[in-house]
N, C-alpha and C positions, 0 to 999 in steps of 0.2 A: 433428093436431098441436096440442099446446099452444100458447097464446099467451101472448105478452108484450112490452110496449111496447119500442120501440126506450132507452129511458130508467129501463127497470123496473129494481129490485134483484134478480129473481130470479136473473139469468143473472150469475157473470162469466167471462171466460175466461183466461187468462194462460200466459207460457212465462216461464221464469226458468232460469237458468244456476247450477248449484249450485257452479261451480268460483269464482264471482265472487260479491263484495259480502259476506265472509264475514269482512271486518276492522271494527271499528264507527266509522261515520261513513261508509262505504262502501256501505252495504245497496242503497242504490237501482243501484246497477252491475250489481246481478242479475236486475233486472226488461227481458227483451224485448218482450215487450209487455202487454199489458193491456185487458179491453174490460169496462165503457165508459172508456175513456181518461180522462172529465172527472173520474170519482173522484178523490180528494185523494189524494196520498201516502201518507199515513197509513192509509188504508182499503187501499190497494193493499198495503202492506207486511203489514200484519195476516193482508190472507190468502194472499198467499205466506208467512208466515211459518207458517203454521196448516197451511199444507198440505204446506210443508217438515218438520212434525213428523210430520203422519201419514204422511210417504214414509218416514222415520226409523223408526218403529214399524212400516210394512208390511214394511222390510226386516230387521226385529230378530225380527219375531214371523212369525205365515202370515198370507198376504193373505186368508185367510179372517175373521182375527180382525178386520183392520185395515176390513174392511168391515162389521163387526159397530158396529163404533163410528162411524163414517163414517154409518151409515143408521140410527142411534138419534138423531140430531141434525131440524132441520127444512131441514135442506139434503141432498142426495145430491155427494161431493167426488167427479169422473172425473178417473184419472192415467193420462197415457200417457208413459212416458218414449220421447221420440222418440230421440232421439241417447245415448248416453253421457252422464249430467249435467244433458239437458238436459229439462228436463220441459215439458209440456201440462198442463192445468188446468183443468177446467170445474167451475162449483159452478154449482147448480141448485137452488132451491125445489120443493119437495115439496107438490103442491096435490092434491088427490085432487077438489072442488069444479069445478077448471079443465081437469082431465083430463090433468093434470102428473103424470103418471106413466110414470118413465122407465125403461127397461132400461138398467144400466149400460154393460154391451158395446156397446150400438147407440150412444149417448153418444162411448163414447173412439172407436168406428170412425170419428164424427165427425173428432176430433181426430188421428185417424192420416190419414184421407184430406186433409185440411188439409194438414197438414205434407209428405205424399207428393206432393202438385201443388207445394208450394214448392220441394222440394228438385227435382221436374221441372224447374223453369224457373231457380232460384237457385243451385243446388248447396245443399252441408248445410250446416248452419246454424254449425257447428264449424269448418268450414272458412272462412267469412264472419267467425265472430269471430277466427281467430289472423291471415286476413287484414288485418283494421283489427281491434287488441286492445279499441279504447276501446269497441267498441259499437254505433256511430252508423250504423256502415253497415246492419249486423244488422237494427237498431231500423226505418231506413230502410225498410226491406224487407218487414217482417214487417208494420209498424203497416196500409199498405196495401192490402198480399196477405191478410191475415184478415179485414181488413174489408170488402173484398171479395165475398170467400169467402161472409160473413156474408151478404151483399145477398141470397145463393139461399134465401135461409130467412126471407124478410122477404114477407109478405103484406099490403099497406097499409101501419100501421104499426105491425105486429104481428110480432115475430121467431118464428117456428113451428117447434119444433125437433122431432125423431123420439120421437113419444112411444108408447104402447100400441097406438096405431092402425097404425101401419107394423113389427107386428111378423113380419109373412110379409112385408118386404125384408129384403135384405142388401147393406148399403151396403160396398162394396169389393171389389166382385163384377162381375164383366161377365155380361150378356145376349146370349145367342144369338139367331140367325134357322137355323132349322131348313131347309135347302135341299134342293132336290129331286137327286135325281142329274145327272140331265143340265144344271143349272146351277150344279150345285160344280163340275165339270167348267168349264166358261166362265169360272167365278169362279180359277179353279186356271190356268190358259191368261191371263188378265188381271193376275194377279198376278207372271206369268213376267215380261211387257210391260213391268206399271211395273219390273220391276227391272232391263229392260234400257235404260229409258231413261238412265240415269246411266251407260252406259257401261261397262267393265269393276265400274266401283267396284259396293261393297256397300252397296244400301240397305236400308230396310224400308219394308213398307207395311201401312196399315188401311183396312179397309173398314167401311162402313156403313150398314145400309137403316133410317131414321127411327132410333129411337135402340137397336140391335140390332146387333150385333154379325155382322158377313157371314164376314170372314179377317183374320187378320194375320199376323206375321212374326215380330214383338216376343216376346220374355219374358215368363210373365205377370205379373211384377208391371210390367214398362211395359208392358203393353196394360190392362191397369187404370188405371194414370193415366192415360194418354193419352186411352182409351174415358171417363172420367171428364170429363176439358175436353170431349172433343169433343160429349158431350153435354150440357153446361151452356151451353158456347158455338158449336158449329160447326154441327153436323145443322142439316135445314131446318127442324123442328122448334124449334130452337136462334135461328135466324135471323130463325122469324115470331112476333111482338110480341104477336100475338093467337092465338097457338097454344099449347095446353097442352101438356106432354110428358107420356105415360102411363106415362114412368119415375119414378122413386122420386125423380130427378135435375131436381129441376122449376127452369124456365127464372125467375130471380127479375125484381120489376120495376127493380130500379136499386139504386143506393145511396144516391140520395137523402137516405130515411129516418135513414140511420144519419148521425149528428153528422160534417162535416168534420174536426172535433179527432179522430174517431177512427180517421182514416187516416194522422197524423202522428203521432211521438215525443212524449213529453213535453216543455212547455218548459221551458227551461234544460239539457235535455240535448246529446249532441252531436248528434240528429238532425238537426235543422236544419242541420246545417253545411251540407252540398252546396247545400242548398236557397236557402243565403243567402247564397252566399261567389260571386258572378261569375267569380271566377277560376279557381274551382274544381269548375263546376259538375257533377254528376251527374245524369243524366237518369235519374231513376227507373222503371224498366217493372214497369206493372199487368197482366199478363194476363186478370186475371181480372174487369177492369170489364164493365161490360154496354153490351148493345149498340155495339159498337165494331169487328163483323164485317159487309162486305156482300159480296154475288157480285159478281164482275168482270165484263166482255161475254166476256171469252173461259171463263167460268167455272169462273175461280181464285176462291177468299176472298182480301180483300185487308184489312186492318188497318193502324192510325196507332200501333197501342199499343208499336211499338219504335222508334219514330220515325224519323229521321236524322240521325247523328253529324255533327258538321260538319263540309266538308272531306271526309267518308265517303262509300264505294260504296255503291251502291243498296242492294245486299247486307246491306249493317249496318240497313237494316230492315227485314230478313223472318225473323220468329219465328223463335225457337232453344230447343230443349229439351235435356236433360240423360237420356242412358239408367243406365239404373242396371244390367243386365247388363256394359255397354262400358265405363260410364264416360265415353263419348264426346260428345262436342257436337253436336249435329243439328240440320240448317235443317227446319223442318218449312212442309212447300205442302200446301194442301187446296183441293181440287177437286171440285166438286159438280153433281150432275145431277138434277134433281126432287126424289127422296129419298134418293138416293144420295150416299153423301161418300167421297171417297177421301181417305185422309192419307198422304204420304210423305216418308220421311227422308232428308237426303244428311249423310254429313259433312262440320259445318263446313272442316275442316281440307283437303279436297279444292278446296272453292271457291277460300278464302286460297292455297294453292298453284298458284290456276290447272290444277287440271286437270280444274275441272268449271265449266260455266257455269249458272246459277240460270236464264234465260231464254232456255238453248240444252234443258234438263229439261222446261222449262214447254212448250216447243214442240214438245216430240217425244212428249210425253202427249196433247197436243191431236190430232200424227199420225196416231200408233201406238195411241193409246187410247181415242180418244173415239166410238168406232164401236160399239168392242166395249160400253165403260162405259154407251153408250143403249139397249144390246139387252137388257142383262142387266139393267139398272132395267128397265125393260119387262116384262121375263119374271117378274119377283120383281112387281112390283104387279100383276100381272095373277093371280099364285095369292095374294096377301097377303088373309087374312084379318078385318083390321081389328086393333082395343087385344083383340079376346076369342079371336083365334087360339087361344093357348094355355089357355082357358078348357076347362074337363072340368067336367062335370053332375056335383052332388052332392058335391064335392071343393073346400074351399080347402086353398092349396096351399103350400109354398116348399121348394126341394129344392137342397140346398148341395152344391158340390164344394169342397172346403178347398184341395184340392191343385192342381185347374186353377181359382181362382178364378171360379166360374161358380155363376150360381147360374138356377132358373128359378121364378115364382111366379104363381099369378092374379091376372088382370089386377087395378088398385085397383079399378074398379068393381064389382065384385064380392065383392073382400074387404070393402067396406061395408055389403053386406047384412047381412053377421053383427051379430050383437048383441052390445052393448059389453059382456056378460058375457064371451061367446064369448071375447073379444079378451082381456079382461082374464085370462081364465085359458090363453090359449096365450101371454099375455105372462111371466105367473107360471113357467105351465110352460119358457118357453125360458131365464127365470134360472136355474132348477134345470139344465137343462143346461150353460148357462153355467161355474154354481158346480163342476159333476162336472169339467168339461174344465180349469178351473182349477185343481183339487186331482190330477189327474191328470198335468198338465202336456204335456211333451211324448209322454209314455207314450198309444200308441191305445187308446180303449176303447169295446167295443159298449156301447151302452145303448138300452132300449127303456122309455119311459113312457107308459102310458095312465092319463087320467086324466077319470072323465066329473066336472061343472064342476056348479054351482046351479041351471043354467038345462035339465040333462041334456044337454050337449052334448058329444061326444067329442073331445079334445084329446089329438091321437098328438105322440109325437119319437122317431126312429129314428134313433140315429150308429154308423157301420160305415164300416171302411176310409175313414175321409178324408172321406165325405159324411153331409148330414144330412136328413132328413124332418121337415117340420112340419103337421102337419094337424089340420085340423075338421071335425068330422063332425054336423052339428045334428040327426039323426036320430032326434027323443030314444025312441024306439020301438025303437031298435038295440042287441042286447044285445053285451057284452064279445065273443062270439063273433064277431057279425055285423060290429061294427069291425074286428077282427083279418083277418078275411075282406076285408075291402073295401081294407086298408092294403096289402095284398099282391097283389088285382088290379091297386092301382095300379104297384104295383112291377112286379109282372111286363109289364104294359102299354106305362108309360111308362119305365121306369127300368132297363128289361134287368133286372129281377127284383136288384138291386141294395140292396134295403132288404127282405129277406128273413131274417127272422130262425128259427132252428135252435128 
């Protein structure tokens, strides 16, 4: 990953609201937020305003063009329109010296996973602003939660954002653990359990062995956010201070680094209200702070970050997330055993009505499940093959499913062997894929590129039906033939002969 100082000009990031600040004297109403915050006005508006032309232009012309002029500059502009109107923003310095060299797509997936954990726990962001029209709550919310957010990417004091070296991840993706029969069986039996503990009602549930993926119940796009926090903040991995995660999802040291000013509003705005008005106060929840999770004795996670309302049931602080299949409001409990983490949902709405008790759940999972949940951590670290499980001789690796969000790749340790040539041109090679699926749009289309590199390295990409193949092959002895051969043992091997091409 690229570096750059908590205080550098290379990074900004910003959301802005295109339905506001559109009358003159008005403009700053359109700014949600902003990072680094301390910037002036004036710099803040410039480049929202710069990057409000080129959305103008990407929508006039093809996004093809609008990237042509966008990466002729010495900045690269990332747009995600999250909502209707409402845009994400990252500009980025272009250093080839510092190793700043970015994929765009892997950039905005940034900026969509950001925004996808907010609207998990905030709702959408459109709904926030007709809620309170002025802003202030929005502003509240967001300045926080991205900065946040930001702390996982902060090495010292260095912000390290996904550059050409993490080009075999996919960030918005969940990871699996590959189980044996006879304990997806257990696993399948365990998850009847928790769902019987709530009662009649309908829960869900997630599992998880270290930061991998075991079962759930979810949707995929919430078992992707969900699998997303619970690897940043829950897993044991999550938990220990001095443990690396060997997902792509690494455990940040705090937020120290990053400036106080830029977890609040700007002044003079209406952020500050809640903040300053006693009568009116709002207690703001950060999910996403660090270190803020420990195990309980009976070995629930237990958290301060939703505090307690005053006057309020206990209930009003125990985490609550937002599904985006239901729509509904979920108390979420997570419970852990060595490596293993269970996360499950009840609806809010069941509690409030009294038909479900939060600490009558908690105690019939310690009953009903804590027997079974130590046998099957058991069984799973006794075949667990360590961070190179899923390592294969001769082969880096990243193999997408689009459609079940999943993806699987060799372990980092091993994608650092390869040589920064290697990397630099299966970086190259995945924008040209990128660029196809863009012009393409929602239309499927096969593509197969090989492409051996300077260094004679073989750089495959295979997209069929929904998934994709990325590989290197450093063989430099290996002719066209012999690559071809080798890309299709793997398929047929690992991938049900899935990346088979006619």
């Amino acid at each position: 990953m690229a570096s750059m100082s908590s205080g550098d000009e290379s990074l900004r990031l910003c959301a802005f609201d295109l339905r506001r600040g559109q009358t003159e004297g008005q403009e700053l109403d359109k700014i949600l937020f902003f990072y680094p915050a301390e910037l002036d006005l004036s710099t803040q508006l410039s480049v929202i305003g710069l990057s409000e032309g080129l959305i103008t232009f990407t929508r006039l012309f093809s996004p093809e063009a609008a990237c042509e002029v966008i990466e002729a500059e010495r900045h690269s502009h990332v747009f995600y329109e999250a909502e209707p109107d409402i845009w994400m923003v990252m500009v980025v310095e272009k250093n080839k010296e510092t190793g700043a060299i970015w994929r765009i797509d892997a950039l905005r997936r940034v900026l969509k996973e950001v925004h996808s954990l907010f609207v998990m726990f905030h709702g959408s962001i459109r709904a926030l602003i007709e809620k309170e029209p002025t802003g202030g709550l929005t502003r509240s919310l967001l300045y926080p939660f991205i900065t946040d957010y930001l702390s996982n990417f902060f090495v010292g004091k260095k912000l390290q954002l996904p550059t050409f070296r993490e080009t075999l991840r996919e960030r918005g993706t969940v990871q699996m653990l590959t189980l044996a029969r006879d304990i997806a069986v257990e696993v399948q039996s365990l998850v009847q359990v928790l769902d019987s503990c709530a009662g009649s009602l309908r829960c869900h549930s997630m599992i998880l062995f270290q930061d991998l993926l075991v079962s759930t119940t979810l949707s995929a796009d919430d078992t992707v956010d969900l699998f997303t926090f619970a690897v940043m903040r829950l897993t044991s991995k999550a938990l220990s201070s001095d443990a690396s995660s060997w997902s792509y999802l690494r455990k940040g040291p705090g937020s120290s680094e990053i400036s106080s000013r830029s977890t609040l509003a700007p002044i003079g705005s209406i952020d500050s209200l809640h903040s300053r008005n006693g009568n009116d106060m709002h207690h703001v929840i950060r999910p996403l702070q660090n270190d803020k999770w420990t195990k309980g004795k009976d070995g629930f996670l237990i958290t301060d970050i939703w505090g307690l309302e005053t006057g309020g049931s206990p209930d009003s602080a125990i985490p609550t997330i937002w599904l985006q299949q239901t729509q509904e409001r979920m108390y979420l409990l997570a419970y852990q055993h060595n490596s293993l983490t269970l996360l499950l949902l009840m609806p809010t709405n069941a509690i409030v009505n009294g038909d479900l008790s939060v600490s009558a759940v908690k105690q019939q999972v310690i009953e009903d499940a804590s027997l079974r949940i130590l046998k099957i951590e058991e069984k799973i670290s006794r075949g667990w093959g360590g961070e190179n499980t899923y390592h294969i001789k001769g082969y880096r690796y990243l193999v997408v499913d689009s459609d079940m969000e999943l993806s699987r790749a060799s372990p980092s340790g091993k994608v650092t062997t390869l040589a920064k040539e290697s990397l630099l041109a299966l970086n190259q090679l995945r924008e040209e894929v990128d660029l196809e699926k863009s012009r393409a749009k929602r239309q499927e289309k096969d593509m197969e590129i090989c492409i051996r590199a300077k260094n004679n390295v073989w750089v495959i990409a295979r997209v069929t039906r929904g998934k994709e193949l990325y590989m290197a092959l450093e063989k430099g002895s290996d002719t066209l033939l012999d690559t071809t051969d080798a890309v299709g043992r793997f398929s047929n091997r690992y991938c049900s002969g899935a990346f088979l091409m006619d």
